[in-house]
N, C-alpha and C positions, 0 to 999 in steps of 0.2 A: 858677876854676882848672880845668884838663884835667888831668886822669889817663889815665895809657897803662897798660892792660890788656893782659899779654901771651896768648898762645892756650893754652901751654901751663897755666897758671894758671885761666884759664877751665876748663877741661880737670879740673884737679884739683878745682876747686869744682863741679861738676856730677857727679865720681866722688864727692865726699862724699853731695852731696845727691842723688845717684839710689838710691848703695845702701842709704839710708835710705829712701828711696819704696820700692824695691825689696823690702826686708825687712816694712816696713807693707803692701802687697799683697798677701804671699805670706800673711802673719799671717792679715790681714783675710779673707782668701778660704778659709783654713783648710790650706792649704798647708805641709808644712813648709821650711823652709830650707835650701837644697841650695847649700854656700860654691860647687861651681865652676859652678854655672850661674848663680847670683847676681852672680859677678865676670863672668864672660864677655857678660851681660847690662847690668851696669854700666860695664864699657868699651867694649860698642857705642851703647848710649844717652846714656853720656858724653861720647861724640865728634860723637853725631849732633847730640845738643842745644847742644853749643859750636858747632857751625858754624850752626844754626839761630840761635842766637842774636846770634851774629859777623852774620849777615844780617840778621835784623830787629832791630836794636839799636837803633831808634827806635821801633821797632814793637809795644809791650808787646804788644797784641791779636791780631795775628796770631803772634807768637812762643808764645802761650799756645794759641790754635789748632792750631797746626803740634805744639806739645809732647804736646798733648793725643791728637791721633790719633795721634800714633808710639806714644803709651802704651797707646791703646788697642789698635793690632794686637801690642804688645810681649805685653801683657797676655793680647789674645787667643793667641798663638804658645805664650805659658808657659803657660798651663793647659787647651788642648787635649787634653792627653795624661794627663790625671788621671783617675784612678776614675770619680771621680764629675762628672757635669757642670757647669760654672758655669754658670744662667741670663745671658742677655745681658742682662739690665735689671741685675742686681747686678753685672755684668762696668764695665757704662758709670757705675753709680754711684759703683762704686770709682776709677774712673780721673777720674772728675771731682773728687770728695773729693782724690786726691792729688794733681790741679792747681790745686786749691784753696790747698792744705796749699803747693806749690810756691811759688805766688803771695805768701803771707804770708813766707816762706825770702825769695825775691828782694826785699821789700819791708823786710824787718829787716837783713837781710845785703846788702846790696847790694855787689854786687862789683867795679861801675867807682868805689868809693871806697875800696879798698884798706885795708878793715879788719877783712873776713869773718873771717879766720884767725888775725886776731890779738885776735877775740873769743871770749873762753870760750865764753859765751852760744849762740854757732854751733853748737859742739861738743856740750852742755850739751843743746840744743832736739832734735839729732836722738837720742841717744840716750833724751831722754823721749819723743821721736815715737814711738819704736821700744817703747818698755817700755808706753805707755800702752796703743799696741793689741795687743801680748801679754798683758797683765793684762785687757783688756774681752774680747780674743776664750778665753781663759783660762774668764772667769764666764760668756762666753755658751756656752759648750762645756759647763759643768759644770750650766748650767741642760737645757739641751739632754737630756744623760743622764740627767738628775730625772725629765725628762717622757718618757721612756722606757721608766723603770726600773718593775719590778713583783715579784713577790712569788707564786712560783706554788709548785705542790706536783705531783710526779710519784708517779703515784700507779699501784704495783705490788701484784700478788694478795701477796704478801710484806709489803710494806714500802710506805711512803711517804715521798716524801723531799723537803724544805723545799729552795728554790733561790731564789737571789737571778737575775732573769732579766735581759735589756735587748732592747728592739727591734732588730735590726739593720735597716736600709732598704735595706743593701745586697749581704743575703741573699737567692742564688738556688737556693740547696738544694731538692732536691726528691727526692719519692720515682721514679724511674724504672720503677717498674710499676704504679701506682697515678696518676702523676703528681700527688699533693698536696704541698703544700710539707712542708720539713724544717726542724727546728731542729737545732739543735748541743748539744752541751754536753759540758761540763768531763768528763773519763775520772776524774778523781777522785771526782765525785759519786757514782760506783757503787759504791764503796768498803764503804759499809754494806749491800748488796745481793748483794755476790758471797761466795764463799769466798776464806780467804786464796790460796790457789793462784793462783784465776780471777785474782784482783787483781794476782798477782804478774806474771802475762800480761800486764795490761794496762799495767805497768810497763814491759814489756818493750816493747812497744808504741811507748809512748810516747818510747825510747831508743833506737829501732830505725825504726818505723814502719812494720815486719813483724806481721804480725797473725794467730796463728792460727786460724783459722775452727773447724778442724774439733776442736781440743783443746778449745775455748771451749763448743763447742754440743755436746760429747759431757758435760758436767756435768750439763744439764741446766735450769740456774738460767734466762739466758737467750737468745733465739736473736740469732743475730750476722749480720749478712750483708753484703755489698758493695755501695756505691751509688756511682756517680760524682758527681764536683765539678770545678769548677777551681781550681788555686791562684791567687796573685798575679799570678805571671808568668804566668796563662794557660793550664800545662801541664794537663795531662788526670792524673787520678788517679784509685785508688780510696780510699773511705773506710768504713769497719767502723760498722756503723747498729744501731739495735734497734727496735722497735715499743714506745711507753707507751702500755697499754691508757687512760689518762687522766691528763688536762694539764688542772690545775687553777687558776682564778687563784684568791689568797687572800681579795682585798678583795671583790671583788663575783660569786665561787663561779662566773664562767663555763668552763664544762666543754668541752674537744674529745678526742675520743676516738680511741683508736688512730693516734696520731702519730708521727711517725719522727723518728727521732733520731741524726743525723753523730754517732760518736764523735772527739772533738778531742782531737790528741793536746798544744796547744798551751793557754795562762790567755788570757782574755779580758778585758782594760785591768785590768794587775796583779792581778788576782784578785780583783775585786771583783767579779765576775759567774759564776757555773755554768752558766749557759742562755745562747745568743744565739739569743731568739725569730726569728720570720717573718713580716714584717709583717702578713701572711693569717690568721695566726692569732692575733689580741690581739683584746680586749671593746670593743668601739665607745665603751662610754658610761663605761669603768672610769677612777675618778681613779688616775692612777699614782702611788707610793708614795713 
Protein backbone atom coordinates (compact mmCIF):
# COMPACT_ATOMS: atom_id res chain seq x y z
CA UNK A 1 0.00 0.00 0.00
CA UNK A 2 1.39 3.92 -0.91
CA UNK A 3 0.47 6.46 1.33
CA UNK A 4 0.72 10.16 0.11
CA UNK A 5 2.30 12.36 2.72
CA UNK A 6 1.45 15.82 2.21
CA UNK A 7 4.43 18.85 2.97
CA UNK A 8 2.45 20.73 4.99
CA UNK A 9 1.75 17.77 7.44
CA UNK A 10 5.32 16.83 7.32
CA UNK A 11 5.76 20.43 8.42
CA UNK A 12 3.53 20.08 11.48
CA UNK A 13 5.13 16.78 12.58
CA UNK A 14 8.57 18.04 12.72
CA UNK A 15 7.16 21.47 14.66
CA UNK A 16 5.96 18.95 17.15
CA UNK A 17 9.04 16.98 17.37
CA UNK A 18 11.54 19.81 17.27
CA UNK A 19 9.96 21.84 19.88
CA UNK A 20 10.28 18.97 21.95
CA UNK A 21 14.14 18.60 21.02
CA UNK A 22 14.22 22.12 21.43
CA UNK A 23 12.91 22.36 24.91
CA UNK A 24 15.13 18.97 26.08
CA UNK A 25 18.30 21.16 24.97
CA UNK A 26 17.75 24.00 26.36
CA UNK A 27 16.85 22.00 29.87
CA UNK A 28 19.82 19.66 29.23
CA UNK A 29 22.30 22.55 28.73
CA UNK A 30 20.88 24.45 31.71
CA UNK A 31 19.26 27.08 29.73
CA UNK A 32 16.08 28.58 30.43
CA UNK A 33 13.25 28.66 28.06
CA UNK A 34 12.62 31.61 26.14
CA UNK A 35 8.77 30.77 24.20
CA UNK A 36 9.79 33.21 21.31
CA UNK A 37 13.01 32.21 20.41
CA UNK A 38 12.06 28.60 20.92
CA UNK A 39 9.18 29.12 18.29
CA UNK A 40 11.27 31.09 15.86
CA UNK A 41 13.78 28.33 16.21
CA UNK A 42 11.24 25.62 15.82
CA UNK A 43 9.70 26.91 12.61
CA UNK A 44 13.05 27.46 11.04
CA UNK A 45 14.35 23.84 11.89
CA UNK A 46 10.80 22.59 11.14
CA UNK A 47 10.99 23.61 7.53
CA UNK A 48 14.48 22.83 7.19
CA UNK A 49 14.10 19.24 8.34
CA UNK A 50 10.92 18.66 6.11
CA UNK A 51 12.64 19.46 3.10
CA UNK A 52 15.79 17.58 4.28
CA UNK A 53 13.83 14.86 4.68
CA UNK A 54 11.23 15.29 1.50
CA UNK A 55 15.14 14.77 0.01
CA UNK A 56 16.50 11.84 1.52
CA UNK A 57 13.27 9.95 2.05
CA UNK A 58 15.02 6.83 1.22
CA UNK A 59 17.85 7.77 2.86
CA UNK A 60 17.45 7.11 6.76
CA UNK A 61 21.55 7.69 7.12
CA UNK A 62 22.19 10.62 5.58
CA UNK A 63 18.80 12.35 6.63
CA UNK A 64 20.19 11.64 10.25
CA UNK A 65 23.60 13.24 9.15
CA UNK A 66 22.24 16.19 7.54
CA UNK A 67 19.65 16.52 10.75
CA UNK A 68 22.42 16.05 12.95
CA UNK A 69 24.78 19.06 11.85
CA UNK A 70 21.82 21.72 11.33
CA UNK A 71 21.38 20.78 15.15
CA UNK A 72 24.55 21.11 15.78
CA UNK A 73 25.25 24.62 14.48
CA UNK A 74 21.38 25.36 15.70
CA UNK A 75 22.69 24.51 18.93
CA UNK A 76 25.74 26.15 18.51
CA UNK A 77 23.92 29.76 17.27
CA UNK A 78 21.55 29.41 20.64
CA UNK A 79 23.84 29.14 23.20
CA UNK A 80 26.74 31.44 22.09
CA UNK A 81 25.46 34.25 23.81
CA UNK A 82 25.06 32.82 27.33
CA UNK A 83 26.84 33.54 30.46
CA UNK A 84 28.47 30.99 30.79
CA UNK A 85 30.20 28.86 28.12
CA UNK A 86 29.00 25.51 26.82
CA UNK A 87 32.13 23.13 26.23
CA UNK A 88 31.98 21.76 22.68
CA UNK A 89 32.39 18.09 23.73
CA UNK A 90 28.94 18.54 25.87
CA UNK A 91 27.63 20.86 23.09
CA UNK A 92 28.05 17.61 20.41
CA UNK A 93 26.86 15.09 23.07
CA UNK A 94 23.79 16.75 23.53
CA UNK A 95 22.96 17.02 19.80
CA UNK A 96 23.82 13.55 19.32
CA UNK A 97 21.63 12.31 22.44
CA UNK A 98 18.82 14.32 20.68
CA UNK A 99 19.28 12.54 17.19
CA UNK A 100 19.22 9.71 18.92
CA UNK A 101 16.09 10.42 20.89
CA UNK A 102 14.92 11.74 16.99
CA UNK A 103 15.78 8.37 15.54
CA UNK A 104 13.56 6.35 18.20
CA UNK A 105 10.38 9.53 17.33
CA UNK A 106 10.77 8.51 13.43
CA UNK A 107 10.92 4.83 14.33
CA UNK A 108 7.65 4.70 16.70
CA UNK A 109 5.78 7.34 14.85
CA UNK A 110 6.35 7.02 11.65
CA UNK A 111 4.90 9.55 9.51
CA UNK A 112 4.61 8.05 5.81
CA UNK A 113 1.93 5.84 7.69
CA UNK A 114 -0.47 8.22 8.56
CA UNK A 115 -0.90 7.46 12.19
CA UNK A 116 1.62 9.80 14.22
CA UNK A 117 -1.36 12.21 15.16
CA UNK A 118 -3.77 10.26 15.63
CA UNK A 119 -1.67 8.37 18.37
CA UNK A 120 -1.91 9.43 22.00
CA UNK A 121 1.36 7.89 22.51
CA UNK A 122 2.97 10.73 20.18
CA UNK A 123 1.86 13.32 22.21
CA UNK A 124 2.07 11.34 25.61
CA UNK A 125 6.25 10.45 24.54
CA UNK A 126 7.15 14.25 23.96
CA UNK A 127 5.68 15.61 26.84
CA UNK A 128 7.57 12.82 29.05
CA UNK A 129 10.70 13.65 26.95
CA UNK A 130 10.35 17.03 28.05
CA UNK A 131 9.41 16.39 32.08
CA UNK A 132 12.17 13.70 32.31
CA UNK A 133 15.00 15.90 31.54
CA UNK A 134 13.52 18.86 33.76
CA UNK A 135 13.28 16.60 36.67
CA UNK A 136 17.16 14.89 36.04
CA UNK A 137 18.46 18.45 35.08
CA UNK A 138 16.21 19.72 38.34
CA UNK A 139 18.29 16.80 40.80
CA UNK A 140 21.40 17.54 38.95
CA UNK A 141 21.30 21.39 39.72
CA UNK A 142 20.18 20.57 43.34
CA UNK A 143 23.18 18.15 43.80
CA UNK A 144 25.40 20.73 42.23
CA UNK A 145 24.51 23.47 44.99
CA UNK A 146 25.15 20.59 47.90
CA UNK A 147 28.64 20.46 46.62
CA UNK A 148 28.81 24.13 46.72
CA UNK A 149 27.24 25.02 49.67
CA UNK A 150 29.18 25.70 53.22
CA UNK A 151 28.74 27.06 56.36
CA UNK A 152 31.00 29.94 57.22
CA UNK A 153 31.05 32.62 60.18
CA UNK A 154 31.79 36.45 59.69
CA UNK A 155 33.59 37.20 62.29
CA UNK A 156 33.47 40.95 63.59
CA UNK A 157 35.60 42.81 66.73
CA UNK A 158 31.62 43.07 67.85
CA UNK A 159 29.87 40.24 66.80
CA UNK A 160 29.92 37.11 64.77
CA UNK A 161 27.60 36.14 62.43
CA UNK A 162 26.56 32.40 61.28
CA UNK A 163 25.89 32.51 57.07
CA UNK A 164 24.65 29.88 55.05
CA UNK A 165 27.27 30.64 52.08
CA UNK A 166 27.42 29.14 48.12
CA UNK A 167 30.30 29.09 45.74
CA UNK A 168 29.52 31.39 42.90
CA UNK A 169 32.00 30.18 39.77
CA UNK A 170 30.74 32.95 38.32
CA UNK A 171 31.83 35.57 40.59
CA UNK A 172 34.29 38.25 39.28
CA UNK A 173 34.13 40.60 42.22
CA UNK A 174 37.04 42.03 43.33
CA UNK A 175 38.57 44.46 45.46
CA UNK A 176 39.82 47.34 42.98
CA UNK A 177 42.82 48.60 45.25
CA UNK A 178 43.90 45.72 46.71
CA UNK A 179 42.97 43.64 43.72
CA UNK A 180 41.93 40.40 45.85
CA UNK A 181 38.56 38.76 45.12
CA UNK A 182 35.28 39.74 46.66
CA UNK A 183 32.39 38.17 48.05
CA UNK A 184 28.84 39.43 48.25
CA UNK A 185 26.43 38.99 50.73
CA UNK A 186 22.91 39.39 51.79
CA UNK A 187 22.49 43.48 53.23
CA UNK A 188 20.28 41.68 55.74
CA UNK A 189 22.93 39.84 57.37
CA UNK A 190 24.10 43.11 58.91
CA UNK A 191 21.02 43.46 60.67
CA UNK A 192 22.39 42.17 64.03
CA UNK A 193 25.55 44.25 63.61
CA UNK A 194 24.36 47.69 62.88
CA UNK A 195 22.10 50.20 64.77
CA UNK A 196 18.54 50.51 64.13
CA UNK A 197 19.13 53.63 62.18
CA UNK A 198 22.20 52.19 60.24
CA UNK A 199 19.73 49.29 59.25
CA UNK A 200 17.12 51.52 58.34
CA UNK A 201 19.69 53.04 55.63
CA UNK A 202 20.25 50.02 54.42
CA UNK A 203 16.73 49.56 53.95
CA UNK A 204 16.69 52.36 51.97
CA UNK A 205 19.21 51.07 49.99
CA UNK A 206 18.02 48.39 49.19
CA UNK A 207 14.60 50.36 47.66
CA UNK A 208 16.45 53.03 46.20
CA UNK A 209 19.94 51.73 45.41
CA UNK A 210 21.17 55.15 46.68
CA UNK A 211 23.53 54.57 49.34
CA UNK A 212 24.84 56.91 51.92
CA UNK A 213 28.50 56.70 52.51
CA UNK A 214 28.99 59.49 54.44
CA UNK A 215 25.81 59.08 56.94
CA UNK A 216 26.77 55.27 57.30
CA UNK A 217 30.55 55.88 58.19
CA UNK A 218 29.94 58.83 60.40
CA UNK A 219 28.29 56.16 63.20
CA UNK A 220 31.22 54.71 63.38
CA UNK A 221 30.00 50.76 63.58
CA UNK A 222 31.44 50.17 60.13
CA UNK A 223 33.28 51.62 57.17
CA UNK A 224 31.45 51.47 53.84
CA UNK A 225 33.02 52.23 50.60
CA UNK A 226 32.48 52.08 46.79
CA UNK A 227 33.96 49.23 44.57
CA UNK A 228 32.97 48.64 41.02
CA UNK A 229 31.02 45.54 39.31
CA UNK A 230 29.10 44.74 36.32
CA UNK A 231 25.64 44.04 36.25
CA UNK A 232 23.83 41.40 34.00
CA UNK A 233 23.43 43.62 31.14
CA UNK A 234 26.99 44.46 31.42
CA UNK A 235 26.49 48.12 32.79
CA UNK A 236 29.18 49.54 34.90
CA UNK A 237 28.11 50.25 38.49
CA UNK A 238 29.12 51.16 41.83
CA UNK A 239 28.55 48.75 44.81
CA UNK A 240 28.81 49.80 48.80
CA UNK A 241 31.63 47.05 50.17
CA UNK A 242 33.05 46.57 53.83
CA UNK A 243 36.15 44.88 54.90
CA UNK A 244 35.51 41.26 57.30
CA UNK A 245 38.50 41.40 59.49
CA UNK A 246 37.69 37.22 59.20
CA UNK A 247 35.87 34.70 57.10
CA UNK A 248 35.59 31.57 58.71
CA UNK A 249 34.59 28.07 57.42
CA UNK A 250 32.64 26.23 60.03
CA UNK A 251 33.59 22.52 59.19
CA UNK A 252 37.17 22.56 58.80
CA UNK A 253 38.05 26.37 60.74
CA UNK A 254 39.79 27.54 57.37
CA UNK A 255 40.33 31.20 58.10
CA UNK A 256 41.09 34.29 55.41
CA UNK A 257 41.29 37.47 56.72
CA UNK A 258 40.33 40.92 55.86
CA UNK A 259 38.00 40.09 52.98
CA UNK A 260 35.74 42.32 51.13
CA UNK A 261 32.58 42.26 50.85
CA UNK A 262 29.82 43.70 47.70
CA UNK A 263 26.80 44.76 49.79
CA UNK A 264 23.76 43.04 47.66
CA UNK A 265 21.05 44.82 47.54
CA UNK A 266 19.27 41.71 45.96
CA UNK A 267 18.37 37.30 47.89
CA UNK A 268 20.55 34.82 46.44
CA UNK A 269 18.28 31.52 45.00
CA UNK A 270 15.19 32.52 47.27
CA UNK A 271 17.01 33.15 50.25
CA UNK A 272 18.50 30.21 51.01
CA UNK A 273 22.02 31.73 50.84
CA UNK A 274 23.61 35.14 52.72
CA UNK A 275 27.13 34.77 51.22
CA UNK A 276 27.94 34.29 47.48
CA UNK A 277 31.51 33.15 48.07
CA UNK A 278 34.61 33.51 45.32
CA UNK A 279 35.82 30.72 44.15
CA UNK A 280 39.59 31.96 45.27
CA UNK A 281 38.46 31.91 48.53
CA UNK A 282 36.91 28.28 49.61
CA UNK A 283 39.19 25.31 51.64
CA UNK A 284 40.67 22.97 49.11
CA UNK A 285 40.19 19.91 51.00
CA UNK A 286 36.63 21.05 53.08
CA UNK A 287 33.65 18.41 52.66
CA UNK A 288 30.83 20.92 51.73
CA UNK A 289 27.79 20.84 54.06
Amino acid sequence: MTYVVYADVLFLYHCLVNVTLLCMIQTILGQSIKILRTCMWTIFMAALSTGIFLITISLCTLYYVLYATSYFFMTYFLTKHVPYPIPMWKMILVVLAGCIWLAGMLQLFYIADGTAFRTPGFYLTCIASVLVCRIARRIYDRKQMQAHAYAVELVFPARTLPANAFVDTGNRLQNPYTKQPAILINYRLLKNLLSEQSYAQLEQYHKTGQFPYLQMNETGEITFFPIPYHTIGNRFSLMPAITIPKLVYTQSRTTFYAVTAGISREIFFENRYDVLLHEKLQPKKEEPT
